[in-house]
N, C-alpha and C positions, 0 to 999 in steps of 0.2 A: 501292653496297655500303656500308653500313654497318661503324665503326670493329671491334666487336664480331666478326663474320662474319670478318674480313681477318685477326684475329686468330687464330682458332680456324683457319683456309686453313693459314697460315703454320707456324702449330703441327704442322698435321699433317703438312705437307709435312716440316719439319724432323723428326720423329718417324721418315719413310718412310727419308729422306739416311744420319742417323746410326743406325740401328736395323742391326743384322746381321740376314741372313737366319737364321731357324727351320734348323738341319740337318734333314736327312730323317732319319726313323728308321727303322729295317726288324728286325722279327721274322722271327725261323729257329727251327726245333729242331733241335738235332744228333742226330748219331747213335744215342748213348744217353737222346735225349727230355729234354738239356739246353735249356733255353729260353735261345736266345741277342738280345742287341739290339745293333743294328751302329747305331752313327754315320757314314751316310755322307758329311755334310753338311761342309763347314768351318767355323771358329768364328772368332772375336777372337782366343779366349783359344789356339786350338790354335798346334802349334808348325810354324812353314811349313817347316821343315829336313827335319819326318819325312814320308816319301813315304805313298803311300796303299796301303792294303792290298789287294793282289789277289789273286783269287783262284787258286790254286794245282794244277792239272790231278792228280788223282791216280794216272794211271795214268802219270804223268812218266817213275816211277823204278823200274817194274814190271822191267824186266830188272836192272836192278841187287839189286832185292831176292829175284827169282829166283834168279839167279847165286849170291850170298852165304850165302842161306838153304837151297840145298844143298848147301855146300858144308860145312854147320855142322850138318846135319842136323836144320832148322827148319821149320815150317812157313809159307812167304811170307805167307800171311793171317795169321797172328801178327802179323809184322815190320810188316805193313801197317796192322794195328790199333795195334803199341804208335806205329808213327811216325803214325799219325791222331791220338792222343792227345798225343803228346806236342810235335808241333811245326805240326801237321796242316799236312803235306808239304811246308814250308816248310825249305828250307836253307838260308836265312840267320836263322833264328830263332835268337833268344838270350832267357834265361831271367832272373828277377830275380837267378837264385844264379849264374849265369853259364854253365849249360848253353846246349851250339852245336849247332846245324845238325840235320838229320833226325831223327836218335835221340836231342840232346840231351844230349852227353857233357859230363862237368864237365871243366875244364882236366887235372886230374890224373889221371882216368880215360883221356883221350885220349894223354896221356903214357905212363904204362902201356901202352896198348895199341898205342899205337907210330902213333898215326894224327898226322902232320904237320899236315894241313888240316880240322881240325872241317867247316869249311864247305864243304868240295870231297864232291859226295855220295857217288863212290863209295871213297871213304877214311873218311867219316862210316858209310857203312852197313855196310863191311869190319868195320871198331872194333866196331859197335853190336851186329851180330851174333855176333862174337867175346866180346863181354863178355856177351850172354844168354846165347849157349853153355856159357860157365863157368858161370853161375849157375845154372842149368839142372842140369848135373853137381853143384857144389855142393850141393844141396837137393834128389839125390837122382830128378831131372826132376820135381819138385811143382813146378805151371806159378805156382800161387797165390804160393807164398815166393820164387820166381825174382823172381818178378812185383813182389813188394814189396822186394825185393832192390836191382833196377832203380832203385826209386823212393827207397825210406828209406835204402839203405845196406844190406851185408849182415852188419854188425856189430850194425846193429839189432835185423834179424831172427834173428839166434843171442842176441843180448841175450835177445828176450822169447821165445824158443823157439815163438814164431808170429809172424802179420802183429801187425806194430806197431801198439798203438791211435791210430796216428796219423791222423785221420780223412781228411787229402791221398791217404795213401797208401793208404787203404782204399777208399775215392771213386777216385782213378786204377784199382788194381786191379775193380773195377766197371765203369768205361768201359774198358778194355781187353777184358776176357772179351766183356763184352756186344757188342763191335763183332765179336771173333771168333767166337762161338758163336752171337749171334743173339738169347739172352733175357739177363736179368739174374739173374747170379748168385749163391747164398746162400751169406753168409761166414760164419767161424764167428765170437761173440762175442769180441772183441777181451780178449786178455788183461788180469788185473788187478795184477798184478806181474810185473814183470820175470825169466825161469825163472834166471838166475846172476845173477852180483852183478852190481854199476856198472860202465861203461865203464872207471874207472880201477881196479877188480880187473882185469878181463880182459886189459888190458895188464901185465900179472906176470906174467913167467914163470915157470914153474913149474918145476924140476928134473928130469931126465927119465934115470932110470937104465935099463941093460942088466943084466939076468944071466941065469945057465944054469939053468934049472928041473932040476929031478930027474930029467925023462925025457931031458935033455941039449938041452930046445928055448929061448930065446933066452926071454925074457919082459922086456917094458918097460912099466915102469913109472912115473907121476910123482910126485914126493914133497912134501907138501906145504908 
């Protein structure tokens, strides 16, 4: 063999040694005809602390979410699309903002709501259904503003006196319905102003008098 030939051998051999393997790629579409690409593969560059992602049984936590959701007067396919959405039935999921476990409650939502263990699921789904429940009542049982309520805040949603032109929140509210109804649903044009003032009017309070009308009935009023 020739000097040439022994070189090109060697090269490639050392190209095989130190080269990482190609990860596998795999296409899915979800539920709402999102095109998703999974990296099953491991890398150089990945980090070996974080475990690998499995896939998650959804009919895990189907008594739990029965239980809970009648007890709030919800519909369990609801609960099952917002938690497909929002942690896809994962209860150790945690969020870039720092939402936990199934339903995805912020630290101080789970406060309020008196849930101890975000991640323990039937204290995550107790919480989660509780806090739709209000929201639900709040807005009136509109599933849409409940719905963006969940997602934006529901100081947002009285901000803009509809769903937020937040496009996350409009897009979540999207895959939410469509997992529970089946098609995809038409929103209304996202507002172009906000219907009251800024977050820092809103927090002013306002003065809030009592007095006795003419026919002797109680009348309250706020002053501006």
């Amino acid at each position: 063999m020739s000097t040439r030939p022994r070189i090109l051998v060697l090269w490639t051999l050392t190209l095989l040694i130190t080269t990482p393997a190609a990860p596998e790629v795999k296409l899915s579409v979800d539920a709402d005809g999102t095109l998703l690409v999974h990296n099953d593969g491991s890398s150089s560059r990945s980090n070996p602390s974080t475990p690998p992602r499995v896939s998650i049984p959804e009919h895990r936590w189907d008594g739990l979410i029965d239980l809970y959701s009648q007890r709030r007067s919800l519909d369990p396919d609801l609960v099952r699309a917002i938690i497909r959405v929002e942690s896809a039935f994962d209860d150790r999921a945690v969020s870039r903002k720092g939402a936990m476990g199934l339903m995805q409650l912020m630290p101080e939502t789970a406060r309020e709501l008196d849930v101890d263990d975000p991640f323990d699921p039937e204290h995550n789904i107790q919480g989660g259904t509780r806090y739709l429940r209000r929201l639900l009542d709040d807005f009136g049982e509109n599933l849409t503003l409940a719905l963006a309520a969940y997602n934006a805040g529901p100081t947002a949603v009285r901000r803009w006196g509809d769903i937020p032109p937040y496009r996350e929140t409009r897009d979540y509210i999207r895959r939410v319905l469509t997992l529970y109804q089946g098609f995809v649903p038409s929103l209304p044009p996202p507002p172009k102003r906000p219907a009251v003032g800024s977050e820092h009017e809103l927090g002013r309070a306002r003065p809030v008098r009592i007095e006795r009308g003419p026919d002797d009935r109680l009348l309250i009023t706020t002053g501006k």
